[in-house]
C-alpha positions in Angstrom: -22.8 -17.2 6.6 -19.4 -18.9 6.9 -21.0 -22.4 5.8 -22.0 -21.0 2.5 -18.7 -19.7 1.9 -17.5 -23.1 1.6 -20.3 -24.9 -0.2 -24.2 -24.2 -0.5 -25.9 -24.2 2.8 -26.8 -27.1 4.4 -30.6 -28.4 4.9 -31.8 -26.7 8.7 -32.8 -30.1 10.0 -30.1 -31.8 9.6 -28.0 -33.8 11.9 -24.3 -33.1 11.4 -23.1 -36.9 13.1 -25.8 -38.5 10.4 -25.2 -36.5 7.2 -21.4 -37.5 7.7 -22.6 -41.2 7.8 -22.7 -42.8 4.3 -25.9 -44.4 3.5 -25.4 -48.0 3.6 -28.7 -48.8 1.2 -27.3 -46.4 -1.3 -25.5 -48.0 -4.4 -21.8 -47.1 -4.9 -19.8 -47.4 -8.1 -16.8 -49.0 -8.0 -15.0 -45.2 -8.7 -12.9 -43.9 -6.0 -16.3 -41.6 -4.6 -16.6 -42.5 -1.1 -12.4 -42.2 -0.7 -12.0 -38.5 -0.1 -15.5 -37.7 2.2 -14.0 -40.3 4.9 -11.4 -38.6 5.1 -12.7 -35.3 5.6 -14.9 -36.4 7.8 -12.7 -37.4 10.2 -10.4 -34.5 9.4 -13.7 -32.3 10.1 -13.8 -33.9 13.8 -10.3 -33.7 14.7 -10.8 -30.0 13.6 -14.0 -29.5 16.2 -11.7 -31.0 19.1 -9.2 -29.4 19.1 -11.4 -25.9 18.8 -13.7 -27.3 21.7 -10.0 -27.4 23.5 -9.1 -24.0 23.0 -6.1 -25.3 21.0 -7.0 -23.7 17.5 -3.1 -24.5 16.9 -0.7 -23.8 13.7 -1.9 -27.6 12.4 -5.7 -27.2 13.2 -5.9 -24.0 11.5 -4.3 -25.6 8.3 -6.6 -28.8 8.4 -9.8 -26.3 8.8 -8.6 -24.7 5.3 -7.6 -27.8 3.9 -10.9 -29.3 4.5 -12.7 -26.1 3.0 -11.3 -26.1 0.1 -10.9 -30.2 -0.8 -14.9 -29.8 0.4 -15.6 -26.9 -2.3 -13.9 -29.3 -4.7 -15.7 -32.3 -4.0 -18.9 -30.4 -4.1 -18.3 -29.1 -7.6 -17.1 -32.4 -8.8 -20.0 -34.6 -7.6 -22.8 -31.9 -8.8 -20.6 -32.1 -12.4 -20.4 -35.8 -12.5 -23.0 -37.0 -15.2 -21.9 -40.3 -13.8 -23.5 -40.6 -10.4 -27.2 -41.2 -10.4 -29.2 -38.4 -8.5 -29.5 -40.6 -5.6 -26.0 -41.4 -5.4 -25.0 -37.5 -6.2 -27.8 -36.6 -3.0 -26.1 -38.5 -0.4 -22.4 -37.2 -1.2 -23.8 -33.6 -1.1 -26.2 -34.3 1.8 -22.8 -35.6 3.7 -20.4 -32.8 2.2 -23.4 -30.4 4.2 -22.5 -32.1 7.2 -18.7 -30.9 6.9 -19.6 -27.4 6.4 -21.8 -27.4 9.0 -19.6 -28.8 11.6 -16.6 -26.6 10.0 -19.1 -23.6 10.3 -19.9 -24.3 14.0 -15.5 -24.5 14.6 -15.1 -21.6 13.4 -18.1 -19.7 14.8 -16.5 -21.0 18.7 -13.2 -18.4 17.2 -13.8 -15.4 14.5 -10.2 -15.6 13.6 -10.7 -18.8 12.1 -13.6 -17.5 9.7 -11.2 -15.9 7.0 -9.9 -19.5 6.3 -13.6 -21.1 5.2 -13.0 -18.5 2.2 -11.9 -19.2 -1.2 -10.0 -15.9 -1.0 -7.8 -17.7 2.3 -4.0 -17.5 1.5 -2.7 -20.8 0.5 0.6 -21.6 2.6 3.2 -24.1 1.7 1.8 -26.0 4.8 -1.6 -25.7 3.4 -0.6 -27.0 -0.3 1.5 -30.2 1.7 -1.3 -30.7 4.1 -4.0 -31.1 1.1 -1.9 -32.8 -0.9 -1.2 -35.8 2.0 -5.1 -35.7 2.8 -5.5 -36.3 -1.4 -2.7 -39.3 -1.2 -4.8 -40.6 1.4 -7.6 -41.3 0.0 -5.7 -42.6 -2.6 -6.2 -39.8 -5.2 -3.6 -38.5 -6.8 -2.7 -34.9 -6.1 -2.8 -32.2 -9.3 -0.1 -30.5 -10.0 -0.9 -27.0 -8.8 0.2 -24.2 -11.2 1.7 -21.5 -8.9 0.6 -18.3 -9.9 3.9 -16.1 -10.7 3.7 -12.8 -8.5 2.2 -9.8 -9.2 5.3 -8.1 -10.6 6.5 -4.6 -10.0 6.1 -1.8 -12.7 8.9 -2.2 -15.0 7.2 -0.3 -17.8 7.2 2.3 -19.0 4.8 1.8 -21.1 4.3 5.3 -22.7 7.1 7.1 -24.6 9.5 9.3 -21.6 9.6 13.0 -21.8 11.9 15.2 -19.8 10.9 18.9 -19.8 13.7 21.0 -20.6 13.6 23.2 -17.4 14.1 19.4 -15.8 17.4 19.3 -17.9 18.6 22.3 -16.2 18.2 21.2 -12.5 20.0 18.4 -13.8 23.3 20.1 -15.0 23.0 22.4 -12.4 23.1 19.3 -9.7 24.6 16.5 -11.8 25.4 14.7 -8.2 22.4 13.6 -6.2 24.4 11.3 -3.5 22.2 8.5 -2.2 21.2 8.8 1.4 22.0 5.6 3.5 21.5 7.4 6.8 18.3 5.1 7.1 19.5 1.9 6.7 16.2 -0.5 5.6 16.6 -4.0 6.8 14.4 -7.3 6.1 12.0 -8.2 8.4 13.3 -10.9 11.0 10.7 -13.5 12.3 10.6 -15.9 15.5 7.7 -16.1 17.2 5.2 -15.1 13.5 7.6 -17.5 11.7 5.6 -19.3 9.0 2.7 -16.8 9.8 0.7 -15.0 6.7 0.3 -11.5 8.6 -0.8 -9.5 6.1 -4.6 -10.9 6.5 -4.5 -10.7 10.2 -3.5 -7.1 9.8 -6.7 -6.4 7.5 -9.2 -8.4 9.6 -8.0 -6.7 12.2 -9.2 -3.3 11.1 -12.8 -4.9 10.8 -13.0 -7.0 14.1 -10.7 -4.9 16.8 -12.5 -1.6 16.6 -11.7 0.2 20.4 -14.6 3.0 19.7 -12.1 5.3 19.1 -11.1 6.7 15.2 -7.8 5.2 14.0 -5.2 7.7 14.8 -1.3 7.2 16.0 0.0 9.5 19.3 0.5 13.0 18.3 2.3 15.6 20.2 1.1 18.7 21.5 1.8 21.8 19.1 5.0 23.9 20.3 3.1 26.6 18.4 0.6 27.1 16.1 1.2 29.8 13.6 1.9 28.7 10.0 4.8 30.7 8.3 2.6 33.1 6.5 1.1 34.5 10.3 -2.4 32.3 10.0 -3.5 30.5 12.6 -3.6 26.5 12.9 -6.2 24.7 14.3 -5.0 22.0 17.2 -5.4 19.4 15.0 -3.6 20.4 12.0 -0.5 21.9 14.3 -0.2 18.5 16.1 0.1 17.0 12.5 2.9 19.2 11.9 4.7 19.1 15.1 4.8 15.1 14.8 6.6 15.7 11.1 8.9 18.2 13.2 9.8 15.5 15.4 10.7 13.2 13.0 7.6 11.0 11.9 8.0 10.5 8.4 5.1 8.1 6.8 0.9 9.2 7.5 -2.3 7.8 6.1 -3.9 11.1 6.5 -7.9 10.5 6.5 -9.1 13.1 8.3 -13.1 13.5 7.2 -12.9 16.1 4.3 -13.3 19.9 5.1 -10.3 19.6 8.2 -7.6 20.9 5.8 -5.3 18.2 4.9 -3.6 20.0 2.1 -2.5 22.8 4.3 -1.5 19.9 6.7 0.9 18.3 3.8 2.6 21.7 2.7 3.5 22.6 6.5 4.5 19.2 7.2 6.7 19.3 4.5 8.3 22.4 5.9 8.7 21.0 9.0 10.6 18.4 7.6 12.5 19.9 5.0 11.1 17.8 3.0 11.5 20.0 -0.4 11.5 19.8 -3.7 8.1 18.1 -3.0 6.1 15.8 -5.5 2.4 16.2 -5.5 0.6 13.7 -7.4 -3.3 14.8 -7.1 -6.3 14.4 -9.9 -6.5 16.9 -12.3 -8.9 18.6 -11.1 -6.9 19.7 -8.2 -3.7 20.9 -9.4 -4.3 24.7 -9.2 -5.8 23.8 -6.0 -2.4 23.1 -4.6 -0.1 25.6 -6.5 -2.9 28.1 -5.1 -2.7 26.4 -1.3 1.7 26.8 -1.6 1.3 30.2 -1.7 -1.0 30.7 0.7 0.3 28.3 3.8 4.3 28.1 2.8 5.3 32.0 1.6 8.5 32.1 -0.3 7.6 28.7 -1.6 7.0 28.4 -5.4 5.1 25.6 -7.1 4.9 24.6 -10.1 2.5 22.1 -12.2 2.8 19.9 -14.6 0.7 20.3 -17.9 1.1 17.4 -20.6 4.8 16.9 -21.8 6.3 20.0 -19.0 7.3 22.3 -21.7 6.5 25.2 -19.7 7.7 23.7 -16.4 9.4 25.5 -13.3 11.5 22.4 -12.8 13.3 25.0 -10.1 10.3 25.2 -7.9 9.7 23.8 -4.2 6.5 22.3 -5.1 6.5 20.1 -8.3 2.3 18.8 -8.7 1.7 16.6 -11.4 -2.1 14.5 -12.2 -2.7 10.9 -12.2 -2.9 11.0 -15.9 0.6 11.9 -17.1 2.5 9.9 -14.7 3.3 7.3 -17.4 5.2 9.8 -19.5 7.3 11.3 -16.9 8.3 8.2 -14.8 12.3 9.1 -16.0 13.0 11.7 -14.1 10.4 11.8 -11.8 12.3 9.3 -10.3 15.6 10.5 -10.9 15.1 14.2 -9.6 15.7 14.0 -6.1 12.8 15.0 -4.4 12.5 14.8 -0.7 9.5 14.4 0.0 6.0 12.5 -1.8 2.2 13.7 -1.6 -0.7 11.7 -3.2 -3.9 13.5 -2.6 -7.1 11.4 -3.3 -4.8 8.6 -2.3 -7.8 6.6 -2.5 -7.3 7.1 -6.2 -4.7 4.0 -6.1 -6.3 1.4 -4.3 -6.7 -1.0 -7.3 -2.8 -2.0 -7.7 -3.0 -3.3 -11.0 -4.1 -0.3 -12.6 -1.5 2.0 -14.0 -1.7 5.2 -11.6 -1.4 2.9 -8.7 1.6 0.9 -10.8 3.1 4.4 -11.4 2.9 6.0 -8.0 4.8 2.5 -6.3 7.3 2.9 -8.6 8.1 6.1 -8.1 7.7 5.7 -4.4 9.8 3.1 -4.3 12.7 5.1 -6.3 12.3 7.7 -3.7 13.1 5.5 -1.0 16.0 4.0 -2.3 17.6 7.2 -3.0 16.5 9.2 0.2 17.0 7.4 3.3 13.9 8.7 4.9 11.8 10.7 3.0 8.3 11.9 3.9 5.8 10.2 2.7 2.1 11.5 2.6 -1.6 9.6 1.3 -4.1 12.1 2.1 -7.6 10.8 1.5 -10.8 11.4 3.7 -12.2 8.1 2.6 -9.7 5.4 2.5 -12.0 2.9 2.1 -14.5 2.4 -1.3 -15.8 -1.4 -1.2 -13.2 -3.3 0.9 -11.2 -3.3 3.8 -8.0 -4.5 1.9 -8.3 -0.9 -0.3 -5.5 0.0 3.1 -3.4 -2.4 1.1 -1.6 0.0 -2.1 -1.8 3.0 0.8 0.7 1.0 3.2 2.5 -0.1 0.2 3.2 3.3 -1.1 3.9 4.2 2.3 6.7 1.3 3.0 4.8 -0.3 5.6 4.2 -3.6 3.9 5.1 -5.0 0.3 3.2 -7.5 -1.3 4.1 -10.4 1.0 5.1 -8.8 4.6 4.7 -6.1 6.7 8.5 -4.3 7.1 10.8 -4.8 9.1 9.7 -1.9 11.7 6.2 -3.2 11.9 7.1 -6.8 12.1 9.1 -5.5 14.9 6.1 -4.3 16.6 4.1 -7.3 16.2 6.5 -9.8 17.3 6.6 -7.5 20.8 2.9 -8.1 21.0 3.6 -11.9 22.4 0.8 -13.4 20.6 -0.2 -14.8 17.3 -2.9 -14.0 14.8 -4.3 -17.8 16.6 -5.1 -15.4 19.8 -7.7 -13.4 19.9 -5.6 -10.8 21.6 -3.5 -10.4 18.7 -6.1 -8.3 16.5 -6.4 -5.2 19.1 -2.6 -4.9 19.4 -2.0 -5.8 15.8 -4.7 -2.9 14.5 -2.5 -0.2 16.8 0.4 -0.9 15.9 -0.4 -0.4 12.0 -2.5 3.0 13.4 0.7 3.8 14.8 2.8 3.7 11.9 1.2 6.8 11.0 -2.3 6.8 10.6 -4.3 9.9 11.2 -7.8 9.8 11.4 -9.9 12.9 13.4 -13.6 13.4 12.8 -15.1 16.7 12.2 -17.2 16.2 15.3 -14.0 15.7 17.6 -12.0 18.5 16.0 -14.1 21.0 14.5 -16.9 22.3 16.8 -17.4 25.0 15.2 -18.6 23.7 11.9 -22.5 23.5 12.0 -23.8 19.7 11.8 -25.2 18.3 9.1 -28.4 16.5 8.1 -29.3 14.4 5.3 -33.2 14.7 4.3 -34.5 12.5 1.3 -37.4 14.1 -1.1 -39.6 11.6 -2.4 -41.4 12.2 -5.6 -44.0 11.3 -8.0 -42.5 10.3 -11.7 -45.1 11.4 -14.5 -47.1 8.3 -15.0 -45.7 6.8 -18.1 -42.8 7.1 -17.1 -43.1 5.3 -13.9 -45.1 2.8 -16.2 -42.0 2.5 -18.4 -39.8 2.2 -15.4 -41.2 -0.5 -13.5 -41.2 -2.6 -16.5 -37.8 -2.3 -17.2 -37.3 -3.4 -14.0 -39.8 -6.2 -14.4 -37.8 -7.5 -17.9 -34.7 -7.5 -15.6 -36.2 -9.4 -12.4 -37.8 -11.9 -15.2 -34.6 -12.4 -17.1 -32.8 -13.0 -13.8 -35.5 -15.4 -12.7 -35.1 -17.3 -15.9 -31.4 -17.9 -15.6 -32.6 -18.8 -11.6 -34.5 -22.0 -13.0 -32.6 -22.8 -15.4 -29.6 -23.3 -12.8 -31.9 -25.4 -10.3 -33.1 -27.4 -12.8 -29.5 -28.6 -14.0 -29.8 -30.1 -9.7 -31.4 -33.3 -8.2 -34.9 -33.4 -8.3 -35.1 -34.0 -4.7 -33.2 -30.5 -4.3 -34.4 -28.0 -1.2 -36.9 -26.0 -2.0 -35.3 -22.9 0.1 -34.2 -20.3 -1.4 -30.2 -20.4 -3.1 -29.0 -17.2 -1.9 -25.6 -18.0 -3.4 -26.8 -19.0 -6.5 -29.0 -15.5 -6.1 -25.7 -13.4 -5.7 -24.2 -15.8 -8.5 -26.7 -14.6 -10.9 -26.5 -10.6 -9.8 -22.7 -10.7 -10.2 -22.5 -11.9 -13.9 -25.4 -9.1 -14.5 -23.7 -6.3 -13.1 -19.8 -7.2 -14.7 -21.4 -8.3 -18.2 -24.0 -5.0 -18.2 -22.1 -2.1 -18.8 -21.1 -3.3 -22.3 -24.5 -5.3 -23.1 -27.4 -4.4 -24.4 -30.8 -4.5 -22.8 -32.2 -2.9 -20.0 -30.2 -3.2 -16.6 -29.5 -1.6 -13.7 -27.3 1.2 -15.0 -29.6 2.2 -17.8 -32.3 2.2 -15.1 -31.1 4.4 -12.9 -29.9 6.6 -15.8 -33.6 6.3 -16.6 -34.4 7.4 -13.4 -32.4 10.2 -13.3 -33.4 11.5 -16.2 -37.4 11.4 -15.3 -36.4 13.1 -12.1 -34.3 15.9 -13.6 -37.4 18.4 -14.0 -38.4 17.7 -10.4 -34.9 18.5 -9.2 -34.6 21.3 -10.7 -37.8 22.7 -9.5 -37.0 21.6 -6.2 -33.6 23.7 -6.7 -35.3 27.1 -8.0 -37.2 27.0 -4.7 -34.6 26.3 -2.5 -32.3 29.4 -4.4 -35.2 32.0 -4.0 -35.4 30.6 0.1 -32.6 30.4 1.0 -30.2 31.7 -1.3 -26.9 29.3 -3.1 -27.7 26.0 -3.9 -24.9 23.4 -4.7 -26.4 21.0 -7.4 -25.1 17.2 -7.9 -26.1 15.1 -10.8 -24.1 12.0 -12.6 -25.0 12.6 -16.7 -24.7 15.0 -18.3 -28.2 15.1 -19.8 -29.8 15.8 -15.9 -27.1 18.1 -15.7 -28.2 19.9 -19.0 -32.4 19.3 -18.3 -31.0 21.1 -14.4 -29.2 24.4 -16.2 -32.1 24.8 -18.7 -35.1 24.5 -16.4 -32.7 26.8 -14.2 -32.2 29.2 -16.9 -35.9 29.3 -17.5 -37.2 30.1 -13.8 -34.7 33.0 -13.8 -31.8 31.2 -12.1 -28.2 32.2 -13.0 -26.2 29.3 -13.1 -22.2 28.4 -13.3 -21.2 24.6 -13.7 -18.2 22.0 -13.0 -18.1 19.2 -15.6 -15.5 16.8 -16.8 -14.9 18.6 -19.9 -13.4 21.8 -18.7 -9.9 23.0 -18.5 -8.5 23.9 -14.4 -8.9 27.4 -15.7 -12.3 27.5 -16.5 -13.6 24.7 -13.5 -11.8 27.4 -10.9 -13.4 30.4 -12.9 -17.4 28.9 -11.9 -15.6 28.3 -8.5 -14.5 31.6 -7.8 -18.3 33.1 -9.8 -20.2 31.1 -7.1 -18.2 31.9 -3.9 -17.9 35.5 -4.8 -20.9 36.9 -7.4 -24.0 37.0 -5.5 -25.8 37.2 -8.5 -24.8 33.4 -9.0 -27.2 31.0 -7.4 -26.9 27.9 -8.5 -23.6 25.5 -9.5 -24.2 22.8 -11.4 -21.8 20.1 -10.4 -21.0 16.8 -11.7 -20.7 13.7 -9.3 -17.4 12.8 -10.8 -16.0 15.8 -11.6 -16.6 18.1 -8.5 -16.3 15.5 -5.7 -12.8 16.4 -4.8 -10.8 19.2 -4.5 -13.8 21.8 -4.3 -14.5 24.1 -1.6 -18.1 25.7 -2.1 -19.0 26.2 1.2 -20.7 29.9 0.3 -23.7 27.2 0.3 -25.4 25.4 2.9 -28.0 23.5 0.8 -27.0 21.2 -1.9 -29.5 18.9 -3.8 -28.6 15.7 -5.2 -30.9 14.6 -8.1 -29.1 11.1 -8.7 -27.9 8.8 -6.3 -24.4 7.7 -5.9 -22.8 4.1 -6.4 -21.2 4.6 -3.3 -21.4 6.3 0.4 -17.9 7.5 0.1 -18.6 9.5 -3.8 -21.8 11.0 -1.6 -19.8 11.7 1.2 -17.2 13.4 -0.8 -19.9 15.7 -2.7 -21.2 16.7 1.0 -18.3 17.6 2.7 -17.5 20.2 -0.6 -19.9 22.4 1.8 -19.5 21.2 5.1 -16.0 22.2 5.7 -13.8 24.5 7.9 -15.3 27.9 6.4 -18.9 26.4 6.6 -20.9 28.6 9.5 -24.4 27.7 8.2 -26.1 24.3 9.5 -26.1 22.1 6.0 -29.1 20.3 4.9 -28.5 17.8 1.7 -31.9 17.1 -0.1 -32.2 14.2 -2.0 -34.8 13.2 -4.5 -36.0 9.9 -4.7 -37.9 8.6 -7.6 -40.6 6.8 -5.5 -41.3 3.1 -5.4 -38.8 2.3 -8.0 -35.3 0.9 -7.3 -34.4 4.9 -6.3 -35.8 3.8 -2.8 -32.9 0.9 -2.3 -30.2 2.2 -3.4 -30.8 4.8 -1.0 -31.0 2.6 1.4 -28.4 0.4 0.6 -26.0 3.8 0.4 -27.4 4.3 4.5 -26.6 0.9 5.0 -23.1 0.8 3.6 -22.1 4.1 4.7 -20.6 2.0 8.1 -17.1 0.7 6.5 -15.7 3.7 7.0 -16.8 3.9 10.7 -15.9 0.4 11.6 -12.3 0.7 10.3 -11.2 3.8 10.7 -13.7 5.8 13.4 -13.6 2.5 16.1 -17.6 2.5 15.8 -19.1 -1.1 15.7 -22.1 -2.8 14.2 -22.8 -5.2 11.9 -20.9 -7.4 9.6 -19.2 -5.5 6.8 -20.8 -6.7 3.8 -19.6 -6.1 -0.2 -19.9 -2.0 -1.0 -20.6 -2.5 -4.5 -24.5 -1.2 -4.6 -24.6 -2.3 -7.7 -24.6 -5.7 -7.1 -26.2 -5.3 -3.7 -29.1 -3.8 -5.4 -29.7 -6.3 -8.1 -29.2 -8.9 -5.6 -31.9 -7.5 -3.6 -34.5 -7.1 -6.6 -33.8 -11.1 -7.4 -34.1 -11.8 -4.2 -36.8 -10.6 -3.3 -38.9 -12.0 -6.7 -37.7 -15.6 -5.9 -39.3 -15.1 -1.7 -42.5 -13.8 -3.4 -43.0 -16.6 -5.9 -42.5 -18.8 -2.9 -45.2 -17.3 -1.2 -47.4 -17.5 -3.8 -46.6 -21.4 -4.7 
């Protein structure tokens, strides 16, 4: 795996010690060709000693990423030189296999080298200086590189400011909001990390240090447990609180959904004083939390946001405003002197070049200039979507790191752990002290025994036989005009080129379909499994009726809305009554079906999209919930599951889910099992294998190509 992450894979049977020697038969052009390969071959052996030593130093870790990348480069160059003849361009490839292979061995004898054989490594100046003597070696000379400006903070705003006259008010009333320099922020001081990148140590760390344990910081026991308005807390969500009481100011809180972070958030804030309070939460939630500050913090008022504010409370404890209309209300959002900051769905934000994350850092970052030490809150139960570096806009809006460094606090912590990210003893003690910076992660299982467990059971069924015709031909035209675009790539190679199969040129291929589909035309992998979904809406919603007159309320999932009209229609007809939550819908009418479902028994059935009802819902009157299209990820399923297995939930809950059988149904929902273990290797301690990308998208048409190119093979 790590070879092929710097250049193709070499041939099995080769022997590093002769694919590095240069065949002395072999004609060479006068061009300077044969300059740079010397000298990465001998770069590649001092690189092997010194790991065979132990002594993966500062220097041998730069020359290991130096010779990666000058090896990627000199692959791409000799496979693009029209000038070489293809015996010439086999033997400079053939010896450019033997450096990944030895490289790919080095790093294999210590894991903390891998992340360097990666075109994704961060370039150092030592780096840039090291390549650029290796380049005047060999007598080439050195590009000027371009340095890529840094990705700048939100300056914007980009949409035209409102302030809503209730704002103006608080304003006059408190023209003087003094500046709190009680927590005096200081820049991180290195000795021992000096010259270190740490921010990629601190990721990896999260993938390769699991303990077995979930990812949570000390808490304290509970001095009591009651909440203000006389209900009782669980232990985990009073701990929470008494840790706020004590000071703690910053948590990632991931509890698994269901454990009641929101009520966590609103008594932490109390504990902490930490009002007015800013809630920033999806749309769909809003009420949610002006409904949740009455009931856990009495004699606390909230008050949300709706388009420009005109009918705002700007007087209120508990100020919750959507994703969406943070652009138009940066101002005074960051003017207004809250104490205290709550993003719900923090997950929302992991992307930061998109607006809402933009927004949310910003605003963030205004807060902690102007309160010394404000609490800080990211409540998500699934942290992670695709990749492990999703932590990274969390800890940013939290002020543990920016985008170069950790702060100064936990640079602190690191330099005490004595080591470097060169030690494998450095990844353990890195990953707790990050955890204890305010992570809080407790599983449902460890917490929550009295919420019934949960099993997933999958449904196969039989598609109507043209369509399942239809189906597998669409999938056929995509497989074939993959498999085109295969061959044509190998034949633009040597003729002598390995016959095995080019899994990177495989994933190549699968990649460009799944970023150029969603705008093309022609049948791919979205329209298929829209296709799917779509044949398999009658069958679900059969499946559905039964289960209602069974067992009684039935929790619906679907992704378009045409399965979720074919589900309330067939419903409808079988003599189902039916509520729905859909996109389209105003708070008002998405927490009318709520409260129809939860409290009319004549309601059986809510229809629910996948998008729209995947956060912020509690529905756990049900115990049975059928999902009639698969998710692109585990976390978007595991997020519609847990809107029924939650605190509340005192029925076992079964999830059915139909598969459209032998069509690509069947992987994805295997692919979604397979996947579902990022979560668990970061943030639960569990191990197992390799994390691998979470787009099922791509893993799915990577899969299909795949496996068409191993049974041509077969067949030649």
């Amino acid at each position: 795996m790590a070879d092929a992450a710097i250049i193709d894979a070499p041939q099995a049977d080769a022997d590093p010690s002769d694919i590095l020697a240069p065949d002395a038969s072999a004609e060479h052009p006068s061009r300077d060709r044969d300059a740079l390969i010397p000298q990465l071959a001998r770069a590649v052996r001092q690189v092997e000693a010194g790991v065979k030593r132990g002594a993966a130093s500062r220097s041998t870790r730069v020359k290991l990423q130096v010779v990666a990348m000058l090896a990627r480069e000199e692959r791409a160059r000799v496979r693009a030189d029209s000038a070489l003849t293809d015996a010439q361009r086999a033997e400079d490839l053939k010896r450019l296999d033997g450096i990944a292979m030895i490289l790919a061995k080095a790093a294999s004898r210590e894991p903390t080298l891998l992340p360097l054989l990666g075109e994704g490594a961060p370039i150092t100046d030592a780096v840039r200086e090291r390549k650029r003597e290796m380049l005047l070696a060999a007598g080439l000379e050195p590009e000027v590189e371009q340095q890529s400006a840094p990705e700048p903070e939100s300056s914007e705003p980009l949409a035209p400011q409102v302030v809503p006259p209730s704002v103006r008010r608080v304003q006059l009333a408190k023209p003087f909001l003094e500046p709190d320099f009680s927590h005096i922020r200081r820049k991180p001081e290195r000795d021992r990390l000096a010259g270190f990148d740490l921010l990629s140590p601190l990721y990896l760390s999260f993938e390769v240090a699991a303990d077995g344990k979930p990812a949570c910081m000390p808490l304290p026991e509970p001095q009591r447990r009651i909440a203000p308005g006389g209900k009782e807390l669980m232990l985990h969500q009073a701990q929470l609180v008494q840790s706020a009481r004590e000071g703690h100011r910053t948590f990632l809180l991931a509890d698994e959904p269901g454990l009641g972070k929101t009520a966590q958030a609103l008594l932490a804030a109390q504990a902490a004083n930490a009002f007015p309070l800013l809630v920033v939460a999806p749309s769909v939630v809003k009420i949610n939390w002006a409904r949740e500050t009455e009931r856990w913090v009495p004699g606390r008022r909230a008050a949300v946001v709706q388009g420009d504010g005109d009918a705002l409370d700007a007087f209120a404890d508990v100020v919750v405003v959507n994703y969406e209309v943070l652009d138009r209300h940066l101002s005074w959002l960051e003017r207004f002197g809250f104490r205290g900051m709550v993003v719900d769905e923090a997950h929302f934000i992991k992307n930061t070049r998109s607006k809402r994350s933009r927004h949310v850092l910003q605003i963030a970052a205004a807060l902690r200039e102007r309160i010394g030490n404000p609490l800080l809150m990211a409540l998500t139960g699934t942290p992670l979507i695709n990749d492990i570096e999703d932590f990274g806009a969390i800890w940013r809006f939290l002020g543990w790191i920016d985008q170069k460094e950790p702060n100064a606090e936990l640079t602190d912590d690191l330099e005490e752990i004595g080591l470097t990210p060169m030690d494998r003893g450095f990844y353990p003690a890195a990953r707790k002290a990050v955890i204890d910076m305010g992570i809080v992660r407790r599983r449902k299982i460890d917490v929550a025994s009295d919420i019934p467990a949960r099993r997933i059971a999958d449904i196969p069924v039989e598609l109507d036989e043209t369509e399942v015709r239809s189906i597998r031909a669409a999938e056929r035209d995509l497989i074939d005009r993959m498999l085109r675009r295969y061959d044509a790539a190998l034949l633009q190679r040597t003729a002598d080129h390995d016959a095995a199969i080019d899994d990177e040129l495989i994933r190549r291929i699968a990649r460009s379909e799944v970023e150029t589909q969603e705008g093309g035309t022609g049948e791919n992998v979205f329209a298929l499994a829209r296709r799917i979904g779509r044949a398999k809406a009658d069958l679900a919603a059969d499946y559905t009726a039964q289960l209602a007159h069974s067992v009684g309320k039935v929790v619906f999932f679907a992704k378009h809305i045409d399965v979720l009209d074919t589900a309330e229609q067939k419903l409808a007809k079988a003599g189902i009554k039916t509520v729905s939550i859909r996109g389209d819908q105003t708070p008002t009418q998405r927490q009318r079906a709520i409260d129809a479902f939860t409290t009319d028994e004549s309601v059986q059935v809510i229809v629910c999209s996948l998008m729209a009802a995947g956060v912020g819902v509690n529905l756990q009157a049900a115990a049975d919930m059928v999902i009639a299209e698969l998710s692109w990820t585990d976390a978007e399923q595991t997020q519609a599951i847990d809107r029924i297995h939650r605190i509340g939930q005192s029925m076992p809950v079964t999830v059915w889910r139909i598969l459209a059988a032998q069509t690509i149904d069947t992987r994805i929902a295997e692919l979604l099992d397979a996947k579902a273990g990022l979560v668990g290797r970061a943030i639960d301690g569990t191990t197992g294998d390799e994390p691998t990308s979470g787009d099922l998208r791509l893993e799915a048409v990577v899969g299909m190509l795949h496996d068409a190119v191993a049974a041509r093979a077969r067949r030649a």
